[in-house]
Structures are given as C-alpha cells and as structure tokens.
ROSE-4610 file (N, C-alpha, C; in Angstrom, 1 decimal, always signed):
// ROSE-4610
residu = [X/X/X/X/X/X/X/X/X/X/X/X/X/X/X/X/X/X/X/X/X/X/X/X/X/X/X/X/X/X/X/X/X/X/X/X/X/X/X/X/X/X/X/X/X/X/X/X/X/X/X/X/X/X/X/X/X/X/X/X/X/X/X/X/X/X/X/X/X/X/X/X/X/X/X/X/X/X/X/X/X/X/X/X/X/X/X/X/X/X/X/X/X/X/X/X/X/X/X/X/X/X/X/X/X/X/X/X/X/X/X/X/X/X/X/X/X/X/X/X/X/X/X/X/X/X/X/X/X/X/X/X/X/X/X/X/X/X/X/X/X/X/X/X/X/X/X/X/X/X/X/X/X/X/X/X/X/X/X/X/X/X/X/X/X/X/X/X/X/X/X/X/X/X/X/X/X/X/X/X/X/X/X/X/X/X/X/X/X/X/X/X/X/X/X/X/X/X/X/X/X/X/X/X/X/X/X/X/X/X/X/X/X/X/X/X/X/X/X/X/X/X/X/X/X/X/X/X/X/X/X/X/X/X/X/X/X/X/X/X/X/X/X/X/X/X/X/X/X/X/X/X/X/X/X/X/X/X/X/X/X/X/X/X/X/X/X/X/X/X/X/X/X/X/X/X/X/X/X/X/X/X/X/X/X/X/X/X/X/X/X/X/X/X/X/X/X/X/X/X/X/X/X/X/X/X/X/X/X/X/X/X/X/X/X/X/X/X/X/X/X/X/X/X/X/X/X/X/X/X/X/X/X/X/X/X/X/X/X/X/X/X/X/X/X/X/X/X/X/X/X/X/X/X/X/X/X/X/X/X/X/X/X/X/X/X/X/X/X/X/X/X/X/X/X/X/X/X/X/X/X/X/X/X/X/X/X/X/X/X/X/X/X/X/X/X/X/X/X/X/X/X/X/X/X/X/X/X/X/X/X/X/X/X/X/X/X/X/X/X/X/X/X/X/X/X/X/X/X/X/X/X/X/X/X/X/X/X/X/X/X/X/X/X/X/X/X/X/X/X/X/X/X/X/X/X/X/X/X/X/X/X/X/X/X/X/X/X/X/X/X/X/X/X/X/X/X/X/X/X/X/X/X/X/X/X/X/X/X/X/X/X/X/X/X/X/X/X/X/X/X/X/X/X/X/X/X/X/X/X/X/X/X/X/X/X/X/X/X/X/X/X/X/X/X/X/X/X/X/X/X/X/X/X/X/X/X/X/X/X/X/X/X/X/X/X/X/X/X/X/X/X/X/X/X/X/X/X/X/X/X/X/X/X/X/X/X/X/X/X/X/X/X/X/X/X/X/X/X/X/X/X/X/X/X/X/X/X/X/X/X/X/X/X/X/X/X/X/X/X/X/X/X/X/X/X/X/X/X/X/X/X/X/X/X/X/X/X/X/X/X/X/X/X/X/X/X/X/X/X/X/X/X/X/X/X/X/X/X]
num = [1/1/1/2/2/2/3/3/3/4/4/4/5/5/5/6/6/6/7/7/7/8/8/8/9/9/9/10/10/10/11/11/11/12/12/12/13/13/13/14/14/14/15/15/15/16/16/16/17/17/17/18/18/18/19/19/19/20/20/20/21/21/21/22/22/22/23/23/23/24/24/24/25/25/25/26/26/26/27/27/27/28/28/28/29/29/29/30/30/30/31/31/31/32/32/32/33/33/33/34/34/34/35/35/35/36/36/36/37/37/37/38/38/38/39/39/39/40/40/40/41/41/41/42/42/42/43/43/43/44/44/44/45/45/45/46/46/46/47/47/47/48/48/48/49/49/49/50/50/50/51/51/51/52/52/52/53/53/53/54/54/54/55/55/55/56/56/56/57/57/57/58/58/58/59/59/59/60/60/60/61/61/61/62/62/62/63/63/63/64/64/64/65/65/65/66/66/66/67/67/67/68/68/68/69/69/69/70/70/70/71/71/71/72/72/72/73/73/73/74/74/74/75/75/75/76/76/76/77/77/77/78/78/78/79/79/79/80/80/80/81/81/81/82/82/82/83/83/83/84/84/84/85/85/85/86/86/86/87/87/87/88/88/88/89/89/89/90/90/90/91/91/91/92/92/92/93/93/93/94/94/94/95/95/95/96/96/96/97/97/97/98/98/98/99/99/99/100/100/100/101/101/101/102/102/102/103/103/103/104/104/104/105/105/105/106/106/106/107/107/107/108/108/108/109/109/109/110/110/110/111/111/111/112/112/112/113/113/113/114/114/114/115/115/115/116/116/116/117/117/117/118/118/118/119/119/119/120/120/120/121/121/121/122/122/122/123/123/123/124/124/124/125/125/125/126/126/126/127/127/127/128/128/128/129/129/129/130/130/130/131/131/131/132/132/132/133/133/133/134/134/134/135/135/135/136/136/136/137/137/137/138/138/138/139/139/139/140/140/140/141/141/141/142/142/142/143/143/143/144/144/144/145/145/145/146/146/146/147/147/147/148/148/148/149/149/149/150/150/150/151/151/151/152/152/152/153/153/153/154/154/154/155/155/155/156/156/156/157/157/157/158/158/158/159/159/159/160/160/160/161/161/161/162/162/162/163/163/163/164/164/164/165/165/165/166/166/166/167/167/167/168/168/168/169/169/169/170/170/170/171/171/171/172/172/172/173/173/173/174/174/174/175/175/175/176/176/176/177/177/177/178/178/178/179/179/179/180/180/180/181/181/181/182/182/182/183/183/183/184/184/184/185/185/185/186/186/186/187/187/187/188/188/188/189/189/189/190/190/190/191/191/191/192/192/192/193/193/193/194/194/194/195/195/195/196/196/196/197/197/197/198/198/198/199/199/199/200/200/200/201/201/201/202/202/202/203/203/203/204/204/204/205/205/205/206/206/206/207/207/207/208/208/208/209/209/209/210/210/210/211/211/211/212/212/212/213/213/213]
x = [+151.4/+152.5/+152.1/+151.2/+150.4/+150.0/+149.2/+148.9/+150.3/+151.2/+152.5/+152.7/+153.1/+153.5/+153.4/+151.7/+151.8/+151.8/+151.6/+151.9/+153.2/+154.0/+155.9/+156.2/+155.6/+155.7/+155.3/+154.0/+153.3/+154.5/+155.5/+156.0/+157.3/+157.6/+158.5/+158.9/+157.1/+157.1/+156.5/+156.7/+156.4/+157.4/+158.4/+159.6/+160.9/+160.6/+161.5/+161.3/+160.1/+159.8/+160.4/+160.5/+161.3/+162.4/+163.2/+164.4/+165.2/+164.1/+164.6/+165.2/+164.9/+164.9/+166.6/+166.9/+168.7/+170.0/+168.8/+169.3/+169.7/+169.6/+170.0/+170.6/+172.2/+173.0/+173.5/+172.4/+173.0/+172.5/+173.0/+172.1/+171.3/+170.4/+169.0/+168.4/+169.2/+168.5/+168.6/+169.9/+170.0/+169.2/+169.2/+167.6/+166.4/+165.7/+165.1/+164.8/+165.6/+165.5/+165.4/+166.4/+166.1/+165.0/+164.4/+163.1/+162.2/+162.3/+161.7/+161.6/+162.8/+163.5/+162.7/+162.9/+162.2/+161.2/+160.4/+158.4/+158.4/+159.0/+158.9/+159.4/+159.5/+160.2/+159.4/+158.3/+157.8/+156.8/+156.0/+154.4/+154.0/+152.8/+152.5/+151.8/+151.0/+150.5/+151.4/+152.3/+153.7/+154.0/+154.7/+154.7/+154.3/+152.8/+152.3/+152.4/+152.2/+152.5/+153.4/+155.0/+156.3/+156.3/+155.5/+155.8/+154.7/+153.8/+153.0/+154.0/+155.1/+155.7/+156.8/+157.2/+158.3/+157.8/+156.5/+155.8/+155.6/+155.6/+155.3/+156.1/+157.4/+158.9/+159.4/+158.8/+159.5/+158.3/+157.1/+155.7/+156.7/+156.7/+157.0/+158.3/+159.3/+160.5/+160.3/+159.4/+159.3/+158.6/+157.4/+156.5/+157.4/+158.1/+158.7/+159.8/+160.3/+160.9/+160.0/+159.2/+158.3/+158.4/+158.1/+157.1/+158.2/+159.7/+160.4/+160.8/+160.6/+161.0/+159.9/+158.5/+157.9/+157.8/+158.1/+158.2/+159.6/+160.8/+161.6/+161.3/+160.3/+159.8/+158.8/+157.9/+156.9/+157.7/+158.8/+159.9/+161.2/+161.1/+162.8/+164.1/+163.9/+164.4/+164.3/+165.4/+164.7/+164.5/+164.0/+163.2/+164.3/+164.5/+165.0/+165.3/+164.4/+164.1/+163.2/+164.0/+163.4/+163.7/+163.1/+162.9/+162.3/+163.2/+162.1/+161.8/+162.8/+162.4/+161.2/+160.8/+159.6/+158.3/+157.8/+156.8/+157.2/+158.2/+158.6/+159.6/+159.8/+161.1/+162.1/+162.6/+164.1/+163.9/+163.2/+162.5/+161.8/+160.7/+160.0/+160.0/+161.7/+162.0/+163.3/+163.7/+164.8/+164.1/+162.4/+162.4/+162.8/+163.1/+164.1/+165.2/+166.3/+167.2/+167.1/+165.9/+166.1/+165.8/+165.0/+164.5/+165.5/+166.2/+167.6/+168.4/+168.4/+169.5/+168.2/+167.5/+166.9/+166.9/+166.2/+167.0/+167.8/+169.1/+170.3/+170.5/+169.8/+170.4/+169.6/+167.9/+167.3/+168.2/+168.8/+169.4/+170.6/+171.3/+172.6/+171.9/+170.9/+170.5/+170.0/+169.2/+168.6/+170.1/+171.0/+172.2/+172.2/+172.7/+173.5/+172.6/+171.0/+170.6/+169.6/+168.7/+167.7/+167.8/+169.1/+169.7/+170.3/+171.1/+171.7/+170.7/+169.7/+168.2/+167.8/+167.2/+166.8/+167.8/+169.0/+169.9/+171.5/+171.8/+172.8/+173.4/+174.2/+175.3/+175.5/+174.6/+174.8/+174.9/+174.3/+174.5/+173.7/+173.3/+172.1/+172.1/+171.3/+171.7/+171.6/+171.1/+170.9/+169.7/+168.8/+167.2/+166.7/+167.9/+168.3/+167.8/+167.4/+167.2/+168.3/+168.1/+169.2/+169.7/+171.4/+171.8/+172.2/+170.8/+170.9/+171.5/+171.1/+171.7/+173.0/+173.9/+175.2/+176.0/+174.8/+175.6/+174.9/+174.2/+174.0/+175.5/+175.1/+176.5/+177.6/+178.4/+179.0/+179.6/+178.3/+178.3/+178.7/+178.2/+178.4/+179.8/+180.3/+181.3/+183.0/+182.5/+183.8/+184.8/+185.2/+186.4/+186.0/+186.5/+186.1/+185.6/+185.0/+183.9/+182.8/+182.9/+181.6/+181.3/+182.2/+182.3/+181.6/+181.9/+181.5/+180.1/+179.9/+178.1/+177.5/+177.9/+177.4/+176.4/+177.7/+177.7/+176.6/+176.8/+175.7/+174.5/+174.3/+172.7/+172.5/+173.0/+172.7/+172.3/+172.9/+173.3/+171.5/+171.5/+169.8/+168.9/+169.2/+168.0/+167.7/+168.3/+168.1/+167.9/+168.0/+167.5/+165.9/+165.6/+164.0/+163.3/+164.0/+163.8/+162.8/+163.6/+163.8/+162.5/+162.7/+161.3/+159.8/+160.2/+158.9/+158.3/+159.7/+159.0/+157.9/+158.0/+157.1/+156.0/+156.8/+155.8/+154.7/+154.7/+153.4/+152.2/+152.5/+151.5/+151.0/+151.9/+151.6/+150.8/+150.6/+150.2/+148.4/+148.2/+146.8/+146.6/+147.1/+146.9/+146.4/+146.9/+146.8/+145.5/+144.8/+143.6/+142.6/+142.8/+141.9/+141.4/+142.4/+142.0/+142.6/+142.3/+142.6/+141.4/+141.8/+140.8/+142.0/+141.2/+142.0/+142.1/+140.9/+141.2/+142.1/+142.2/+142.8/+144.3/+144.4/+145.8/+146.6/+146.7/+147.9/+148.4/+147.5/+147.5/+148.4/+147.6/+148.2/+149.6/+149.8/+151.7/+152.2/+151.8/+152.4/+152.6/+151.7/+151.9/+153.2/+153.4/+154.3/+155.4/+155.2/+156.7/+157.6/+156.3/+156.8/+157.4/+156.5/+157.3/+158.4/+158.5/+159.8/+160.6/+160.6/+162.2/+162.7/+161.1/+161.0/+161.6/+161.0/+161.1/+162.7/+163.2/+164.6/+165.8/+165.6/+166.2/+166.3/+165.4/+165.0/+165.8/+166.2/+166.6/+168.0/+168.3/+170.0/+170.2/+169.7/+170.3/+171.0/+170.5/+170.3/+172.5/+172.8/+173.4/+174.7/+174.4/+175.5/+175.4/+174.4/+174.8/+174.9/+175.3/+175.6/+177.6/+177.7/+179.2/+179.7/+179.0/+179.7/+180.1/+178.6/+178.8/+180.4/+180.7/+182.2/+183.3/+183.1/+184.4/+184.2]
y = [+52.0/+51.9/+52.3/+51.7/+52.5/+53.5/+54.4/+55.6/+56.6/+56.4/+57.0/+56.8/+55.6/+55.1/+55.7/+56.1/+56.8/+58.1/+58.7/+60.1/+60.1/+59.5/+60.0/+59.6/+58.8/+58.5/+60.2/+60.4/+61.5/+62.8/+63.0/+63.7/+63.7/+62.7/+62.6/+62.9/+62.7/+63.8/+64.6/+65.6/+66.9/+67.8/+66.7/+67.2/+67.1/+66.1/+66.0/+66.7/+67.2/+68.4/+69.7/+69.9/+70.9/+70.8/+69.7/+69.9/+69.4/+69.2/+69.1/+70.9/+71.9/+72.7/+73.1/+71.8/+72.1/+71.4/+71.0/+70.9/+71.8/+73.2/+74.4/+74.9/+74.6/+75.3/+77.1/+77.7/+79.1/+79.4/+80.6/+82.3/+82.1/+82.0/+82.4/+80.5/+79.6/+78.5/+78.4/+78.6/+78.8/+79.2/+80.7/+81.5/+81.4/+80.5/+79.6/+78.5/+77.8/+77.1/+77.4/+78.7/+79.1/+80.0/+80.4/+80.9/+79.9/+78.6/+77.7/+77.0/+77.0/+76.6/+77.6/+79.2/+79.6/+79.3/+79.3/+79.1/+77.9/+77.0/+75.5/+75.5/+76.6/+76.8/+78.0/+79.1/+79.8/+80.1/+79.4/+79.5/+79.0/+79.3/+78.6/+77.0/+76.9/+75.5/+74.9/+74.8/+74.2/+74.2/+75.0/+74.7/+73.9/+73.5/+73.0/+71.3/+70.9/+69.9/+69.1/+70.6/+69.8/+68.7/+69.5/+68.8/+67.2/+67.6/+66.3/+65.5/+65.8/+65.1/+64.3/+64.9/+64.5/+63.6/+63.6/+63.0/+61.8/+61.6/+60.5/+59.9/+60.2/+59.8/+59.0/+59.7/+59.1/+57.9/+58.1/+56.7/+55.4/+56.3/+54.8/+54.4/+54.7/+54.1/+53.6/+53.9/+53.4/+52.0/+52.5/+51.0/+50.0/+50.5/+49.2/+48.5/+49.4/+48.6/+47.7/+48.2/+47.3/+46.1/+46.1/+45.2/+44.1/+44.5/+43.3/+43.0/+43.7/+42.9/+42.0/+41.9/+41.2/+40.2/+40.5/+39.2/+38.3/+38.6/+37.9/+37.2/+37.8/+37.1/+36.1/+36.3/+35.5/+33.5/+34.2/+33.0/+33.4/+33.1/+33.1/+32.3/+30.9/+30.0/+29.9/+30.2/+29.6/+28.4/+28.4/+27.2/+26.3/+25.1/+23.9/+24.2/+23.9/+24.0/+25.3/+26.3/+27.2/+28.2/+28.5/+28.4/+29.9/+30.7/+32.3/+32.8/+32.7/+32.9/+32.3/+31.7/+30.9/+31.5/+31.9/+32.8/+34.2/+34.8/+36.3/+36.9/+38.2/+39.4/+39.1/+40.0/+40.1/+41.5/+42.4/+43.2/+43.3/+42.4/+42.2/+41.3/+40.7/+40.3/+41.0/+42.2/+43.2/+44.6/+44.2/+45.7/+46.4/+45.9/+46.4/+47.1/+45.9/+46.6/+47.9/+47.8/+48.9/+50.1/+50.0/+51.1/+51.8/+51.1/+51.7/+52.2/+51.6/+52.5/+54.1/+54.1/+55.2/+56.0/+55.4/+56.3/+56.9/+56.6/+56.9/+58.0/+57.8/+58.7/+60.0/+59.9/+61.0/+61.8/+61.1/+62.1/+62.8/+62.1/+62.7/+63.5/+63.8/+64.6/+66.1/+65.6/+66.9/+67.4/+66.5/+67.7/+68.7/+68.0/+68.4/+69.8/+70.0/+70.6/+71.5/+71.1/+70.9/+71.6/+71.0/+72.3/+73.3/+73.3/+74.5/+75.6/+75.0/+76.0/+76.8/+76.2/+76.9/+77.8/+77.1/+77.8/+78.0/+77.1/+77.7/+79.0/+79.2/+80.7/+80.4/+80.4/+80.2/+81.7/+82.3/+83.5/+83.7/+84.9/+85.0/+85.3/+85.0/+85.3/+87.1/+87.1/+88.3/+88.5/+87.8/+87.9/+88.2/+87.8/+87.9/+86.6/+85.7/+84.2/+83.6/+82.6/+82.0/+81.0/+81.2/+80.3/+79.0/+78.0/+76.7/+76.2/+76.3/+76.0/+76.2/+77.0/+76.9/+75.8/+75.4/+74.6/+72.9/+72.9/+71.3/+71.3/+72.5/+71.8/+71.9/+73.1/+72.3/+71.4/+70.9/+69.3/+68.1/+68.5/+67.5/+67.3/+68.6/+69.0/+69.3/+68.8/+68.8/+68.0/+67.8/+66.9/+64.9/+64.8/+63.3/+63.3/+64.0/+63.9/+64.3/+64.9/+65.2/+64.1/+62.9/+61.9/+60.8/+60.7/+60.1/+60.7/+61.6/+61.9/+61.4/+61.5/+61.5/+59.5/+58.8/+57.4/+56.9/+57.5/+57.6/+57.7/+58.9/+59.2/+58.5/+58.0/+57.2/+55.4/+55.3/+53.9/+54.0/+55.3/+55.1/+55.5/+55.5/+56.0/+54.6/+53.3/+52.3/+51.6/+51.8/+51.1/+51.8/+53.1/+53.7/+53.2/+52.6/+51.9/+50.3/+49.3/+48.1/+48.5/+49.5/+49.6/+50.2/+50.7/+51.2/+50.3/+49.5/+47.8/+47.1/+47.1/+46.2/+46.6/+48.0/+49.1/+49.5/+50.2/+50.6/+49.7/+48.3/+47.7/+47.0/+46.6/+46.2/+47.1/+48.6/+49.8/+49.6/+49.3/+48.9/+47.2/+46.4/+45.3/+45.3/+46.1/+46.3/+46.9/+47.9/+48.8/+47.5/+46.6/+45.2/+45.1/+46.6/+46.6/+45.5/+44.5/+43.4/+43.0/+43.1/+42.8/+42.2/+41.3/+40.7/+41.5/+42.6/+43.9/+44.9/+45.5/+46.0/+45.7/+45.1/+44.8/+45.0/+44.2/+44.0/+45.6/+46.6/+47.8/+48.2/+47.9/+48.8/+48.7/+47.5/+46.8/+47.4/+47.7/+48.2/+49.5/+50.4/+52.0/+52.1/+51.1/+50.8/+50.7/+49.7/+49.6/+50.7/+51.5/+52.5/+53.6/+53.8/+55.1/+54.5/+53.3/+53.0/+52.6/+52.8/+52.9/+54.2/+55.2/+56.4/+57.5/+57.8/+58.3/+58.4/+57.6/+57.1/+57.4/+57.2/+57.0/+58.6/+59.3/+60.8/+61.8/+61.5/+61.9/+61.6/+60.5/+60.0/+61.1/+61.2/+61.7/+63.1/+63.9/+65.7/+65.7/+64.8/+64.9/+64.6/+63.4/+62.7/+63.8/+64.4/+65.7/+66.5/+67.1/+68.5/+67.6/+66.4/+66.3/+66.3/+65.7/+66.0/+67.0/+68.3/+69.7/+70.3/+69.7/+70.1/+70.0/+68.7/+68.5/+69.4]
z = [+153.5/+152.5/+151.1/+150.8/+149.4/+149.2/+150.0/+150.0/+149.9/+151.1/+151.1/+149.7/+149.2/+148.3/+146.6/+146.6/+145.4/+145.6/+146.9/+147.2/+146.6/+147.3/+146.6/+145.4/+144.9/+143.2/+142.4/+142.6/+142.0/+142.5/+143.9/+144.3/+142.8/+142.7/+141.8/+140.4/+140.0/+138.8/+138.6/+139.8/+139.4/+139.6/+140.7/+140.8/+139.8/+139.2/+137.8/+136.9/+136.7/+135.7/+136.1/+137.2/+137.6/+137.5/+137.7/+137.9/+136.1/+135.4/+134.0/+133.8/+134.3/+133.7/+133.8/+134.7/+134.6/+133.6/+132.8/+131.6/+130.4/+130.6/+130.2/+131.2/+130.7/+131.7/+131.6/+130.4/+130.4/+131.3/+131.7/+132.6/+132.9/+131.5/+131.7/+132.0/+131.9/+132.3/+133.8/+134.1/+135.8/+136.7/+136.0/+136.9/+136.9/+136.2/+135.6/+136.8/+137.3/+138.3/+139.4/+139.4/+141.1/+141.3/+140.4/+140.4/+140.7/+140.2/+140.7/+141.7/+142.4/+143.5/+144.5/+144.6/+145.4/+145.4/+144.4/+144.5/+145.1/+145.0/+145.8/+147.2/+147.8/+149.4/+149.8/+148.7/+149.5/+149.7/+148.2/+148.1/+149.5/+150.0/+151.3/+151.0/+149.7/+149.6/+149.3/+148.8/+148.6/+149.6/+150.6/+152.1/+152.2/+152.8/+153.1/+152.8/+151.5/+151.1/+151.5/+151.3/+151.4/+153.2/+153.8/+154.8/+155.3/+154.5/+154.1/+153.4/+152.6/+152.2/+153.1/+154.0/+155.1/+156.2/+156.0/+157.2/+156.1/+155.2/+154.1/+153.9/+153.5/+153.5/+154.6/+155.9/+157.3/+157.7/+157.3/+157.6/+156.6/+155.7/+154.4/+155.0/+154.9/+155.6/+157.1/+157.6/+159.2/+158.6/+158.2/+158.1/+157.2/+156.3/+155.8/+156.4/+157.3/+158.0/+159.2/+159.5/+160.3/+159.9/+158.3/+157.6/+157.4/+157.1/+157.4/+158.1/+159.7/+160.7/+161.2/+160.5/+160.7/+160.2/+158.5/+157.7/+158.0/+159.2/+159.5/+160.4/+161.7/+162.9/+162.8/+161.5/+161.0/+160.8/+160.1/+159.9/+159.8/+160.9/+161.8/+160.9/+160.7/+159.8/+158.2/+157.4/+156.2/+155.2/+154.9/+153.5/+152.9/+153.9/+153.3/+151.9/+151.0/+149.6/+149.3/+148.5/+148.4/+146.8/+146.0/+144.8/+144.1/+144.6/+144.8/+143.3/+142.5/+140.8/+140.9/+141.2/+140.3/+140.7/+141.8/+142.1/+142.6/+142.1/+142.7/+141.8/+141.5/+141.2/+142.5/+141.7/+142.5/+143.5/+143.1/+143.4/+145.1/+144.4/+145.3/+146.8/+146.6/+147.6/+148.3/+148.0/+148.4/+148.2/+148.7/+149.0/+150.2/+151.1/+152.7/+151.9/+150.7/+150.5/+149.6/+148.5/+148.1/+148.9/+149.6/+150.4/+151.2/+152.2/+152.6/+151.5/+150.7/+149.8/+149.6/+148.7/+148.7/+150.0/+151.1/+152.4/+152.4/+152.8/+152.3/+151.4/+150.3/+149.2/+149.3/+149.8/+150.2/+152.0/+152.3/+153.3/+152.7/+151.9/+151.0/+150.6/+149.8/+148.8/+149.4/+150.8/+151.5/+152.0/+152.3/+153.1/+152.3/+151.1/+149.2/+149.3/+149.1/+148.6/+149.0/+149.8/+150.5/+151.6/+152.3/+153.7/+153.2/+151.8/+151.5/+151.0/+150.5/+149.9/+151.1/+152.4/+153.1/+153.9/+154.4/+155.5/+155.1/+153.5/+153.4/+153.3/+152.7/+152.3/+150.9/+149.7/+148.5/+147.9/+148.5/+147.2/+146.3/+145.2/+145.0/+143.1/+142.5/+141.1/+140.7/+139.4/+139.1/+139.4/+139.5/+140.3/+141.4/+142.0/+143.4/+144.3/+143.1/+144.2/+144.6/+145.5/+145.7/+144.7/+144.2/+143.4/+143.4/+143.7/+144.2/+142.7/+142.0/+140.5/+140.6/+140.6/+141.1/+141.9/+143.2/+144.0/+143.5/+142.4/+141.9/+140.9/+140.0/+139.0/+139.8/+140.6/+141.5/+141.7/+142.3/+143.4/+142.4/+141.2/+140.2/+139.6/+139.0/+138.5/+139.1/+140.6/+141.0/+141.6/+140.4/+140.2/+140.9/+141.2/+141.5/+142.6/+143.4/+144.0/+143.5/+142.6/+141.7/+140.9/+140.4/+139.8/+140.9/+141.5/+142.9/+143.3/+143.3/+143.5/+142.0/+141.1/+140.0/+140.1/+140.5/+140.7/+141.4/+143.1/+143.9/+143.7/+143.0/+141.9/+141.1/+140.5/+139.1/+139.7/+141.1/+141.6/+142.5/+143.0/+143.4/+143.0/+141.6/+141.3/+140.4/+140.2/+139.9/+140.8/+142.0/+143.3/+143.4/+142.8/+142.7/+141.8/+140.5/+139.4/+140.0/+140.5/+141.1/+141.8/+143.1/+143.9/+143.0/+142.5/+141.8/+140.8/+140.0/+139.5/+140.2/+141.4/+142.5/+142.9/+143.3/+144.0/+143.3/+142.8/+141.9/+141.8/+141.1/+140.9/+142.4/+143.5/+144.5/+145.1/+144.8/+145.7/+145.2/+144.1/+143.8/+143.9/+144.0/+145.0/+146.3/+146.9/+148.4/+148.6/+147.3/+147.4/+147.5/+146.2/+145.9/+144.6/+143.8/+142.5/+141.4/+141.5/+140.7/+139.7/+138.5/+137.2/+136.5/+135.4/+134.4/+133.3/+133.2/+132.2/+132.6/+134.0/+134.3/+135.0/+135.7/+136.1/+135.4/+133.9/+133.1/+132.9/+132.5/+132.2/+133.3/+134.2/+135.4/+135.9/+136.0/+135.3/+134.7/+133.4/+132.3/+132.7/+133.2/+133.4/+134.9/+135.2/+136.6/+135.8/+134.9/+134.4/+133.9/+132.6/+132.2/+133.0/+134.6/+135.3/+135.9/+136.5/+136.8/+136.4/+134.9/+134.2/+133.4/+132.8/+132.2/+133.7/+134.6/+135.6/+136.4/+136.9/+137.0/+136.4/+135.0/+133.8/+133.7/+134.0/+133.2/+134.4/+136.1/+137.0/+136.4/+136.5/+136.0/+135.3/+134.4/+133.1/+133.3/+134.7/+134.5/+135.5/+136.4/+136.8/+135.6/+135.0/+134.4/+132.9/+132.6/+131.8/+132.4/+133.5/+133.9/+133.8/+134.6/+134.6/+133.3/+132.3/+131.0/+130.6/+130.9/+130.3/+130.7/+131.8/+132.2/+130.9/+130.5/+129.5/+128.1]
C-alpha cells in the first residue's frame, strides 16, 4: 500500500503539470496538450510505466480493500464506548470510503478520456494529433451534464484531498521512518500536496466550465 501509494501520488504530479496546460484554451494552447497527450500514449518508456501504473492502481484498491475486510473481521462488533476524535482523523478512519469514491471516479475518468485517447473517433487538430482537448472542454462545457461532471471532479478530488491527508504520512510510517526531527516535516509536506495538488486538479475543469459563460 505504500509503495503503490507514493508511486500514484508522484503519478499525480506529473500529471497535473500536464494537464495545467488546459488552462490556455486558444489554438495554440489546445495543440499544446494534444501534443502532449500523444507523447504520453506513445513514447515507449511512458508506455511502459503507464502500465506499471495500472497494475498499481488495481494492487492499491485490491489491497485496501483487503485491509478493511480485515480490519472488520478482526472486530466484528463495535465499541460499547467509543471515542474516535480523540486518537484519530476523520480521514483515517474512512479510508475504504475515500478510496471507493476515487475508484469510481478513476473509472469515469478513463471512459471520459483515456478510452477516447486510445480508441475513440475524436478527430485530429491542425497537427494532426488527436483532439483530446476538444473532448475535455466538451465534457465539461456541456450544458448540465457538463455541470454535473464538473461536480463529480471537484467532489473527488476532495475525497483525494481527505486520502492523501492520511496517506502520505502513513506511507512513511509503514517504511519505520519515524523521527521527532523528521516526522513533523514530513506531515507538513503531506499536508501541503494534499490540499495544493487537489485543489490545483479542481480548478482546470471548473475553469474550462466558466470559460463557457
């Protein structure tokens, strides 16, 4: 779970850097993306990765779900008196739920995007890549379903917020890197990607639906 764990974190921002670039919705910012979009579907080390990444996505979602059907079987019943603020996040005790939501939203997202990259019928810019940029603003911009995706994104990518609160610092717990110099740091650099990171994803959809009005 931790090794997964900071693999798809690191996956995240390199991916967000990329996908900031759809924040320039002219011409030349479109082609821009799908230039980028290709090189991320055809380089072969990129290949390669992406599917290190799929096999990463589907361990971490398996094992966590493992991990709370274990931590239910462990204790089947619960706690007469039980008092979970006091030694825990909110976080850290709905990581099942966040995680299914992120599931969820990673399979919306590959239909959305992901299947239309490789095998849709998008159509091609003036570069002659494919115009996946077309089919984000689109997806975003159209009409109250586009309002409605817009929601969905914004709604998991605070459920990635929530997990990455926990996550992060739990992922070097689990290594056994625990210092009283280091820890607090290491918190703090968790906190910052899991509300900078998130926050920075939100933003590209809920400005493309604005750029509409």
């Amino acid at each position: 779970m931790a090794i997964t764990g900071l693999f798809l974190i690191s996956f995240l921002i390199v991916h967000l850097l990329g996908n900031l670039q759809l924040l320039d919705l002219s011409v030349e910012g479109q082609e821009k993306f799908n230039a980028y979009a290709k090189f991320m579907t055809s380089f072969p080390l990129i290949k390669i990765i992406s599917y290190v990444l799929y096999i990463s996505i589907l361990f971490h979602a398996i094992d966590g779900i493992v991990l709370v059907m274990q931590n239910r079987k462990a204790r089947p019943e619960r706690y007469k008196s039980w008092k979970p603020n006091t030694n825990s996040i909110w976080a850290s005790r709905n990581m099942g739920l966040l995680g299914t939501i992120i599931l969820a939203f990673i399979i919306m997202h590959m239909g959305q995007f992901w299947y239309q990259m490789h095998w849709g019928d998008i159509g091609v810019d003036s570069e002659g890549n494919k115009n996946l940029a077309a089919v984000v603003i689109k997806t975003y911009q159209d009409g109250s379903a586009g309002l409605i995706f817009v929601l969905l994104y914004v709604i998991s990518m605070a459920a990635i917020a929530f997990h990455l609160w926990h996550g992060f610092a739990s992922a070097f717990q689990t290594f056994g890197l625990n210092h009283k110099r280091y820890t607090p740091v290491i918190k703090k650099v968790g906190y910052g990607i899991s509300v900078i990171i998130p926050l920075a994803y939100a933003i590209i959809p809920v400005y493309i639906l604005m750029a509409k009005n």
